[in-house]
N, C-alpha and C positions, 0 to 999 in steps of 0.2 A: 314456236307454234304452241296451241293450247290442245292438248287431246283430256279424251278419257282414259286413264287408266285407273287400276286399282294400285293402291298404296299401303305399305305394311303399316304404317302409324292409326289409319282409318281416314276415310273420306275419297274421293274419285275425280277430285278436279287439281290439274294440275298441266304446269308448265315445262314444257321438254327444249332441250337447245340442241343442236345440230349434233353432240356430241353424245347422247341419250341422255344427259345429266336428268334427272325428273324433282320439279321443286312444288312443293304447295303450294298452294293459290288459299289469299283468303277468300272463303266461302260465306257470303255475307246471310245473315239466316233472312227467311221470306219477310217479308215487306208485310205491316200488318193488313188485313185483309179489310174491304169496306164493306158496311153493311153490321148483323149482327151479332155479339161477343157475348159470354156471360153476364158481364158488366151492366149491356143493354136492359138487364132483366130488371135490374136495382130501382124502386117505386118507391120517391122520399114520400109519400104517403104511408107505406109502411113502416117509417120511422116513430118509436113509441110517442107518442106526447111527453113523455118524461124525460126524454132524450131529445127535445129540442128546446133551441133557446133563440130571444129574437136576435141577437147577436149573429148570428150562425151564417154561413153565405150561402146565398139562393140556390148555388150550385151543391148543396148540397144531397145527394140518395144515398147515404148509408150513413150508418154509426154502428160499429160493432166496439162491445163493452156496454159499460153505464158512466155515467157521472154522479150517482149518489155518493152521496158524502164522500167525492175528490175534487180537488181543485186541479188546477193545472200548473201548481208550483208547488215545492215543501211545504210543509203546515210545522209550525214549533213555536216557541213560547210559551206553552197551554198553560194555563191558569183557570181554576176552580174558583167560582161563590163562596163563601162561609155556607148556606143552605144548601149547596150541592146542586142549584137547579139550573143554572149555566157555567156553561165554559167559555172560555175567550182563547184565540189562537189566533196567532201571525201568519199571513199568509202570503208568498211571494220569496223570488230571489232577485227579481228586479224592477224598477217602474212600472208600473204604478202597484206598491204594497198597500194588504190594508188587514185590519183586524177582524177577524168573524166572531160572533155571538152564536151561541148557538144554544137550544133548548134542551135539557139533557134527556127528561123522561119521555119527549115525541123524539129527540134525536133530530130535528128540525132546526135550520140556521135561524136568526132572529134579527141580525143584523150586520150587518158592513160599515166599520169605520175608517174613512179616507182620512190618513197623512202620510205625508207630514203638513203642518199648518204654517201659515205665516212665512212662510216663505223657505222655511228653514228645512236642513236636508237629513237629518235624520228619518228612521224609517217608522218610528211610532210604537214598537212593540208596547202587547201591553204586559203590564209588568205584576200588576194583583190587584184583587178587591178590597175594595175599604169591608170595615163589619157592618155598615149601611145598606152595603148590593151596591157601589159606585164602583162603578170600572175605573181602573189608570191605565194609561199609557203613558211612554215617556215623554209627551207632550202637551196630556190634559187629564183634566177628571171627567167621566161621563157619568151622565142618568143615563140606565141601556131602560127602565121599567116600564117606558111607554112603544109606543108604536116604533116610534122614531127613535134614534138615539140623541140625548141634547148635551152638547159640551156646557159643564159649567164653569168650568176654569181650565185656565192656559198657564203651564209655568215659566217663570222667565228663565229658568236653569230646568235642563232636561234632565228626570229622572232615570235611573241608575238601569238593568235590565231587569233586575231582582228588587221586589218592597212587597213589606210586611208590617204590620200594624197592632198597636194596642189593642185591648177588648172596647175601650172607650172612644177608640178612634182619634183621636186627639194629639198621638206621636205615630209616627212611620219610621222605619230603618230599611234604607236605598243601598245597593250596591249594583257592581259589573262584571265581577264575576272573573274567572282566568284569562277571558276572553281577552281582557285590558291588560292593559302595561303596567306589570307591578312596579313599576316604579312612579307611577302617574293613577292607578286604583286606588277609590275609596270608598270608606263606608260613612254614610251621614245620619246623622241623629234631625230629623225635622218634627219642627212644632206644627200642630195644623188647628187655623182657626177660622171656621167659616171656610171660603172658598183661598183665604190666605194660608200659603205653606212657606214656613220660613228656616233655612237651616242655626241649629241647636250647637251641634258640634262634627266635628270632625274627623274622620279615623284615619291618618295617610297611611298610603304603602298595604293597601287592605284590601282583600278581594273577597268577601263572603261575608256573611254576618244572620245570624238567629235570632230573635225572639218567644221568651218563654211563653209559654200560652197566656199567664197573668199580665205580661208586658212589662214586668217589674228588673229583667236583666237578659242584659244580650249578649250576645257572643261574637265576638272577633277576630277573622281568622287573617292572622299576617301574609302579605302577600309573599314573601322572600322565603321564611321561615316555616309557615304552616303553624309556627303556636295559633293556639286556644284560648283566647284571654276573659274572662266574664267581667262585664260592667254594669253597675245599680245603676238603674235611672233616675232611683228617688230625689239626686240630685241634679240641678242642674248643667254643672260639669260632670258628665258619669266619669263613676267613681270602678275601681280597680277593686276584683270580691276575689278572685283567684283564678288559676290557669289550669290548661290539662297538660299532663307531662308529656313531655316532648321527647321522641319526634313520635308523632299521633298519627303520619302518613297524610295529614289534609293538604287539599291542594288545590281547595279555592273552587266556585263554582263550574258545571259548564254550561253547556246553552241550557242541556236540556234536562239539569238537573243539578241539585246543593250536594255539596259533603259534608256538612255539619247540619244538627237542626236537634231542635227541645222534641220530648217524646211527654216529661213532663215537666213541672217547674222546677225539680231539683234532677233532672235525668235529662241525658240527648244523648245523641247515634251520631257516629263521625263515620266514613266509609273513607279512607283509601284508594278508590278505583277497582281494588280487588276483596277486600273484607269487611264485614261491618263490624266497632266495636259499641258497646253499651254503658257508656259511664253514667256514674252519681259525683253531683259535683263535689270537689273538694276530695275524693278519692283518689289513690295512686294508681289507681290500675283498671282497666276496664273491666264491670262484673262479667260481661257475654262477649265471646267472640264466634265471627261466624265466616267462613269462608264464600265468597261470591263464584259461581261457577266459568267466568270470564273476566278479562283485565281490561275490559271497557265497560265493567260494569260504574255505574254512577247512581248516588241516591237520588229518589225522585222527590221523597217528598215524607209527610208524618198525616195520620188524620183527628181526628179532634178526640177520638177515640185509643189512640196511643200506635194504631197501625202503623210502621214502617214500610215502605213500598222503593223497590230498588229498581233497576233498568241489570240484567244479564246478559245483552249482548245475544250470545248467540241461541237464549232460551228466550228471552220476553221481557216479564215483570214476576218480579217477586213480591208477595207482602211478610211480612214478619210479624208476627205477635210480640211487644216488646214487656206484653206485663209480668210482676212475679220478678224482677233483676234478669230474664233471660230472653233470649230471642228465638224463638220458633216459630217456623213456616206452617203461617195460614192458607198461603193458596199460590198457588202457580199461571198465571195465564201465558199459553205459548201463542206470541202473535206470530211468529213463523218469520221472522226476521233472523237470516242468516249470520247478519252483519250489523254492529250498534249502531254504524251510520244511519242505515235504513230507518230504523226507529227511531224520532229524534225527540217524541214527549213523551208523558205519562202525567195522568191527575187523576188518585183515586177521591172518588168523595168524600164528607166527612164521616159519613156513614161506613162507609167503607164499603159496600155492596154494587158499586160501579164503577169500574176503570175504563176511561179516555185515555187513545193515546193517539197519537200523530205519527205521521209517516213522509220518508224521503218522497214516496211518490205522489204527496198531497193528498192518500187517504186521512180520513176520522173515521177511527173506530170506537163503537163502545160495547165493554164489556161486563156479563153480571158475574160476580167474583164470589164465588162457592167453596173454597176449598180446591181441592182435585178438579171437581165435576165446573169450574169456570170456562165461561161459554161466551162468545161473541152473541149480543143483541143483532137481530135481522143483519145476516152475513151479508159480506158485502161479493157479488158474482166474482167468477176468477175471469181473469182476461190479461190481454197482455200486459208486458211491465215495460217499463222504460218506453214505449214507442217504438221498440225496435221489432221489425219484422223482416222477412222474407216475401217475394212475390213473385210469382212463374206464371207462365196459363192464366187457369181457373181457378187457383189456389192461393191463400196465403197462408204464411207459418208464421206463430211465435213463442218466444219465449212467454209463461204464465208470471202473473205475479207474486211477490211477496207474500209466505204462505203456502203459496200452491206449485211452487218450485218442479216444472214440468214443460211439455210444450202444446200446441193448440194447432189442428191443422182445419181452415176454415175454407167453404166454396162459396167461393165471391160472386155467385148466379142466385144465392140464397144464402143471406150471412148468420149464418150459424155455425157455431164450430161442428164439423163431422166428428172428430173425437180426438180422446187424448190419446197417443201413440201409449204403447209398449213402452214404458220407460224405466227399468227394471227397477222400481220403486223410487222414482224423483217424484213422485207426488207425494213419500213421505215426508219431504225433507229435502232431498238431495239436490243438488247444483246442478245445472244444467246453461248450454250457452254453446257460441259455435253453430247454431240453428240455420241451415240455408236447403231451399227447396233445388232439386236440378233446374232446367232451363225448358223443357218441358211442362213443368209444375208437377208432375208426378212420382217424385221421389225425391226426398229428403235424406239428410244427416245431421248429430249433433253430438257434441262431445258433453263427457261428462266424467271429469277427473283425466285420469288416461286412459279413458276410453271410447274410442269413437264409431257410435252405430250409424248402418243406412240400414233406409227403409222404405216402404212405397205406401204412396196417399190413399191405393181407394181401398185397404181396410186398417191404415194405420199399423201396420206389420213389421217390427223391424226386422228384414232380413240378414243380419250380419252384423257383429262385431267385432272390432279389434281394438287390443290392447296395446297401451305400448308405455314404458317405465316412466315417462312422463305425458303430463299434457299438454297441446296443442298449442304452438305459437302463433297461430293464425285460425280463422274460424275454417278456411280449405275454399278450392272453387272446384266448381264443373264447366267441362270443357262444353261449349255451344252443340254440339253435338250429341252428350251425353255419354260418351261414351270412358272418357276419364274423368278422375278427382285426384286434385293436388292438395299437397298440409305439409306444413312442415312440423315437425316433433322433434324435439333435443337436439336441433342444430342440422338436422336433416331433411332437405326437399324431398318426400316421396310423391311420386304420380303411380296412381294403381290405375289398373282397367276393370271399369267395373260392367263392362260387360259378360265378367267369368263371373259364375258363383261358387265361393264366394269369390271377391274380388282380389283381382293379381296384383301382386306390386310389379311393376316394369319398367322403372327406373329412379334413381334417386342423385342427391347430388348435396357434398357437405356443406352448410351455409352457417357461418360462426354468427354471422349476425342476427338481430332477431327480424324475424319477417312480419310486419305487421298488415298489409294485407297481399292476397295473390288471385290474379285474374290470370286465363287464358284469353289472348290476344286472338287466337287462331279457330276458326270452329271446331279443326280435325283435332284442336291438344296437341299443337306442333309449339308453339312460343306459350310461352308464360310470363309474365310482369308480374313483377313483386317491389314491394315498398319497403327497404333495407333499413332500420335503425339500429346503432352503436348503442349496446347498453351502458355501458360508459360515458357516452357524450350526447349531446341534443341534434348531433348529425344526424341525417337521416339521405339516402339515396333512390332512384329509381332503378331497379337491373332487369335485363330479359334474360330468359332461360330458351336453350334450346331443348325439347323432349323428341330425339332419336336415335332409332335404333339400340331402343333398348335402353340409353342415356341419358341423364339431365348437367348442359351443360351449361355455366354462364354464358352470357356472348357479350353483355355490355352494360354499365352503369356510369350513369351520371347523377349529382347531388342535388337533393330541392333544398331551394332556398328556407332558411329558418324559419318566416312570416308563415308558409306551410308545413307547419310541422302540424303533429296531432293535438286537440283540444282534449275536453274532458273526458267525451264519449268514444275517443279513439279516433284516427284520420278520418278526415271527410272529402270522396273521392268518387266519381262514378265513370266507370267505362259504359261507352256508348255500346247498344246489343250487337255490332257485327265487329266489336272489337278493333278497332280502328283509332279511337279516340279516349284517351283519357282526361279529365278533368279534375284539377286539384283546389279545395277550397284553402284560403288563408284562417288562420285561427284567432288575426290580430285584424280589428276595423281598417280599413284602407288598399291593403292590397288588392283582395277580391278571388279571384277564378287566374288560374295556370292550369291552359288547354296545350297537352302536348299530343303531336300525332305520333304511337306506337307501331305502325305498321313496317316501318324498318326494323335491323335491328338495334340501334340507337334511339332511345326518346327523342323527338325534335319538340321543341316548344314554338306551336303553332301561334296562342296571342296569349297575352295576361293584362288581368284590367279590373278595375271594378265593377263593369258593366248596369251601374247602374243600384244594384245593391243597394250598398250603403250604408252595413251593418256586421253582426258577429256571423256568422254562416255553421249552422249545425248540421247541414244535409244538403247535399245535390245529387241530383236525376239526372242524366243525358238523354237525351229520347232518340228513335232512331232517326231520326231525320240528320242526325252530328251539327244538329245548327240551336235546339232548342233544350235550357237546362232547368230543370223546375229545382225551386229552392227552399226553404227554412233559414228564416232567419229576421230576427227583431222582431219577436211577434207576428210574425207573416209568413205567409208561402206566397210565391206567385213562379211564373214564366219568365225567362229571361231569353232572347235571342242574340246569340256568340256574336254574328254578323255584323247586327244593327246596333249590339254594343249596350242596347237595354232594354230596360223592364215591359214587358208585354202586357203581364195582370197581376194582379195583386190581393191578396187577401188577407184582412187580419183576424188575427184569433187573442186570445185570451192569453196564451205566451208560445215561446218559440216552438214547433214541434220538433221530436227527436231527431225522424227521419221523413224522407220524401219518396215516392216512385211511381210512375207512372205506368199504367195496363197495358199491357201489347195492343191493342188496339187504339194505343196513342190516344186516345179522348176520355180517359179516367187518371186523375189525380188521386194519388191515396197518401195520408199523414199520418204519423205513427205517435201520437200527442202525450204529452207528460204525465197526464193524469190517468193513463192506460185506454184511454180510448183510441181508434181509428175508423177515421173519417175519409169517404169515397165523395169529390168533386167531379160533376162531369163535367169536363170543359166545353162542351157544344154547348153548354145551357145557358141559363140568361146571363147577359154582361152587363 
C-alpha cells in the first residue's frame, strides 16, 4: 500500500509492505504549469539592433551578451599591414572557414574571404602581407583595397602557414612552422613576378625561417636540431654567412607565434618558450638575456621599430625594448588569459602603439600600448565563457569570460545580469567553475580551487564556505527537492544537508575512481548516479549510490560503451527533471543517443540509435515529458523525439553551441554559444 509517512532522509511519499518495511517512492517534481512563466515576458523587439543578424531564427526573444568583435569559433593566425591599418585573421575550427579583414583604427571588419578555392581542402590561412597592402593566403594573393576583396592570383603549390617578404617585394620566404613533420617541413626561397610566384630554392628538414628587414639574409631554423644558420640572398643559390651556437633552445614556429626573428639587419631575438635571448650576428654569445614569466610563453613577433612583443601565458603580452644590445620591458598588456591556450595571437603594429590579439573564444581585441598604463580600446562587456551555463526557475548562472574570471547570475523575465555574487576576489583573476544553480533556481554553488561556496540568488550572498585539501572532481548536484548537495573531493562521495546552516555533511562513501559527473535520481536525495572513469584507462562506468541512514553506499555499476565516453567539453549527458531517465550522447559520428532508464537500482538501457542526428553531439536536454531531447550539434540545435526515432526541428546557427536546456515551462529553448552569447528560442513561435 502507498501511505503518508514522514521519512528520516526527507520527503513524505512512500511505499509500506505488509511487514512495515517503508521504501521511497520517486516523487516526480510538478509538471510545468500552462499559461504564464518568466520566459513569457521575453519581447525579441527588445533585442538591440546590434545583436541581431538576418541569419538568426525567427524564434528568436533574447540574446544576452554581445557579438562585437566575437565570432563563433577560434580567431588565430593574425597578421598585420606593413602600415598597421589592417589586420587579417583566420577564423573557424571547422566548415566552412574563412579569413576576416578588419580595419584597425574603427576596429571595424572589412571583409570575409571564402576558402578554400578550386576545389582543394586546405583551409586558406592567411599567412602575411606583401609591402604593397596584398594579402596572402595559402591559396591566393588578394587586393583587400577596394569594396570587395579581388583574388589576383591562385598558387598551384600552397603556401606555407608563415611568409615574409623583401622591401622590394620581389622575394618571399614560406614556412610551416612545428606544427609539420620535421621530417617533411620546409622553408622556401620564391621569386615573385607579377602575379607569377616561382620556387628559388629549398631548405629541407626546416621549420621557421626570418628575414632581415633589408631582405639581404635569412635565417634558418633546422627542424631536428634547432640550429640557426644565416643565408645571403645576394646569390642565387643562398649562400651559408654563419650560424648561432648551438643549442640556442629554438624550436621552430607555433600557430600563434616565431622563435626566431631580425630586430635589425645585423641583430634578432631567439625565444626558447621560456627566455628571450638578443644576439649580433656572428657573436658567441647572446648580448641580453631575459627570463619569460611562463613556459608557454612564445614570440610573437618584432616591429619596424625594433619592439620585440612575446605571448606570457598566464600574463598576456609583453613588448621589449631591444635597442642599446639590451632588452627592456616597454609595456605589459594583461589580457586576462589564464592559460596560453586561450590566447592564441598577438600583432603589435609597426608603430608599436596597438596590439591585436585573438582569442580561443573568438574574441578580437584591441589594445593602446602605453607602458604600465596599457588599456584595451572600447572594452569588450563580460559575459559568459564557453557557452556553459546553469538554468533553474527564473534564473540562469554562468561562468564570466576570459578576463573577468567570476560568475554572472541573470533573471530570465528581464535579461540582464542581477549581479556578480560575492566571489572572494575571482574578478581579480581567479578561477572559478563547478557553477550550478539549485533546482528551485534560487541558490547556487561553485568551486574555486578547494573551495566550495553556496549561496542564494536574490542578493547574490554567499552564505557558506568550505574547504577541502583538494578540489572537486565533479562540479556536485542538488537533490530535486533541495534539500542535499552531493561532490565528490579526493576520492570521496560527500552528501551534506543543506538544509542546516551551515551545511551538514551526512554521509560519504570512498570512490577511487574519478566521478565525472553526479545526478540524484530520487527527488528526496535517496539514489545517486554517477558517471565512474579509470584514470588509467578510457573505461568509463555508470554506478547508483544508495544515501541512507546516515550512508552512502554503492548498490550497482555497469560499463558505457567507449563510442560514449567524454569529448572535449566533458561528457554530454542529461537526466530528464523527475529523474527517471538518463541519456547519453556519443563523442564519435554514428552512434547517436544511449537512453538508459535509472529508476531501478541497475542502469537498464532503454533504446540507442541515431535518431536522426547525424552529427558530432556537444549538448543534450531531456525535457520532462522523457520522450523529447533538444540537441547541439553540427552547426545546429533542434528537437529530437526518442519514440519517433527523429528530428522534430531544427536550426542552424553560425557553429555548434556549447550547451542546450530547455525552461521549465517546456516552450523555451536556451543555447550557451561559442562566442559567449546565449540565445532564448521560443518554441511556440513561428515554424
Amino acid at each position: 500500500m502507498v501511505a503518508e509517512v514522514p521519512l528520516p532522509e526527507g520527503g513524505s511519499v512512500a511505499k509500506v509492505d505488509g511487514k512495515g518495511k517503508v521504501t521511497p517512492l520517486v516523487v516526480p517534481p510538478p509538471a510545468p504549469v500552462a499559461g504564464r512563466s518568466p520566459f513569457d515576458a521575453l519581447d525579441p523587439a527588445r533585442i538591440p539592433a546590434a545583436e541581431r543578424f538576418p541569419w538568426q531564427p525567427k524564434e528568436l526573444v533574447a540574446v544576452l551578451g554581445e557579438h562585437r568583435q566575437r565570432y563563433w569559433a577560434p580567431t588565430r593566425y593574425l597578421r598585420v599591414s606593413p602600415d598597421g591599418k589592417q589586420i587579417a585573421a583566420f577564423v573557424g575550427d571547422r566548415k566552412p572557414t574563412f579569413t576576416a579583414v578588419w580595419d584597425v583604427p574603427t576596429q571595424r571588419e572589412l571583409h570575409r574571404i571564402q576558402d578554400p578555392l578550386d576545389g582543394r581542402a586546405l583551409d586558406g590561412y592567411p599567412v602575411g602581407f606583401m609591402p604593397d597592402g596584398k594579402l596572402v593566403t595559402q591559396l591566393a594573393v588578394w587586393d583587400i583595397s577596394g569594396r570587395e576583396p579581388r583574388r589576383l592570383s591562385t598558387f598551384k603549390q600552397s603556401i606555407g602557414r608563415w611568409a615574409c617578404f623583401t622591401p622590394d617585394g620581389r622575394t618571399a620566404v614560406d614556412w610551416d612552422g612545428a606544427n609539420g613533420d620535421a621530417r617533411t617541413g620546409q622553408v622556401r626561397i620564391w621569386d615573385i613576378g607579377g602575379d607569377a610566384w616561382t620556387v628559388r630554392h629549398t631548405f629541407p628538414e626546416s621549420v621557421e625561417a626570418a628575414l632581415s628587414p633589408n631582405g639581404s639574409t635569412v635565417a634558418v631554423v633546422a627542424a631536428k636540431t634547432g640550429r640557426v644558420t644565416f643565408f645571403s640572398l645576394a646569390e642565387r643559390v643562398p649562400r651559408p654567412v654563419g650560424e648561432l651556437p648551438t643549442p640556442t633552445g629554438v624550436r621552430g614556429a607555433f600557430d600563434y607565434g616565431m622563435t626566431v626573428a631580425f630586430v635589425a639587419n645585423d641583430r634578432l631575438v631567439t625565444t626558447d618558450g621560456t627566455t628571450l635571448r638578443l644576439w649580433t650576428l656572428g657573436g658567441p654569445q647572446p648580448v641580453a638575456v631575459v627570463e619569460a614569466k611562463s613556459s608557454d610563453s612564445g614570440l610573437a613577433g618584432v616591429t619596424a621599430t625594433g619592439k620585440v612583443y612575446c605571448y606570457t601565458g598566464n600574463v598576456g603580452v609583453q613588448v621589449w625594448d631591444s635597442s642599446d644590445d639590451k632588452l627592456t620591458l616597454a609595456a605589459s598588456v594583461n589580457t586576462g588569459d589564464r592559460h596560453a591556450s586561450n590566447l592564441t595571437g598577438a600583432q603589435l603594429t609597426p608603430d608599436g602603439k596597438c596590439l591585436v590579439t585573438t582569442h580561443i573564444n573568438g574574441a578580437l581585441r584591441f589594445w593602446d600600448v602605453a607602458g604600465k598604463a596599457s588599456t584595451e580600446r572600447q572594452p569588450l562587456a563580460i559575459q559568459p565563457f564557453g557557452g556553459r551555463f546553469s538554468l533553474a526557475g527564473r534564473h540562469l548562472l554562468n561562468r564570466t569570460e576570459t578576463g573577468h574570471w567570476g560568475i554572472q547570475i541573470w533573471d530570465m523575465g528581464n535579461p540582464t545580469p542581477l549581479a556578480v555574487p560575492d566571489t572572494d576576489g575571482l574578478l581579480a583573476g581567479a578561477d572559478v567553475g563547478g557553477h550550478v544553480l539549485s533546482p528551485d533556481g534560487e541558490r547556487f554553488h561553485y568551486w574555486r580551487g578547494g573551495s566550495l561556496s553556496l549561496g542564494r540568488i536574490r542578493d547574490g550572498k554567499v552564505t557558506s564556505t568550505h574547504r577541502f585539501p583538494h578540489a572537486a572532481d565533479s562540479e556536485g548536484a542538488w537533490s530535486g527537492d533541495g534539500k542535499r548537495f552531493a561532490v565528490l573531493v579526493a576520492e570521496n562521495l560527500l552528501v551534506y544537508d543543506v538544509t542546516a546552516d551551515p551545511p551538514r555533511l551526512t554521509g560519504e562513501a570512498h570512490c577511487p575512481l574519478h566521478v565525472a559527473t553526479l545526478d540524484f535520481t530520487r527527488t528526496d536525495g535517496s539514489r545517486l548516479v554517477a558517471r565512474l572513469a579509470d584514470r588509467k584507462t578510457p573505461d568509463e562506468s555508470l554506478a547508483t549510490f544508495a544515501v541512507e541512514n546516515g550512508m552512502v553506499r554503492e548498490v550497482s555499476r555497469v560499463a558505457i560503451p567507449p563510442a560514449f565516453g567524454p569529448n572535449l567539453y566533458g561528457p554530454v549527458q542529461s537526466l530528464s527533471p523527475d529523474g527517471t531517465t538518463l541519456v547519453l550522447a556519443a563523442t564519435k559520428v554514428g552512434p547517436g543517443l544511449r537512453v538508459y532508464d535509472v529508476t531501478g537500482d541497475t542502469p537498464r538501457v532503454r533504446a540507442e540509435g541515431d535518431f536522426g542526428i547525424g552529427g558530432y553531439i556537444l549538448s543534450v536536454h531531456l525535457m520532462a515529458d522523457n520522450r523529447t531531447v533538444a540537441f547541439a550539434s553540427n552547426g545546429r540545435v533542434g528537437l529530437l523525439d526518442l519514440e519517433k526515432r527523429r528530428v522534430l526541428r531544427a536550426w542552424d546557427l553560425p557553429d555548434t553551441p556549447r550547451q542546450v536546456a530547455v525552461s521549465a515551462d517546456g516552450r523555451h529553448l536556451v543555447t550557451g554559444n561559442p562566442n559567449g552569447t546565449i540565445y532564448v528560442l521560443r518554441l511556440d513561435g513561428p515554424r
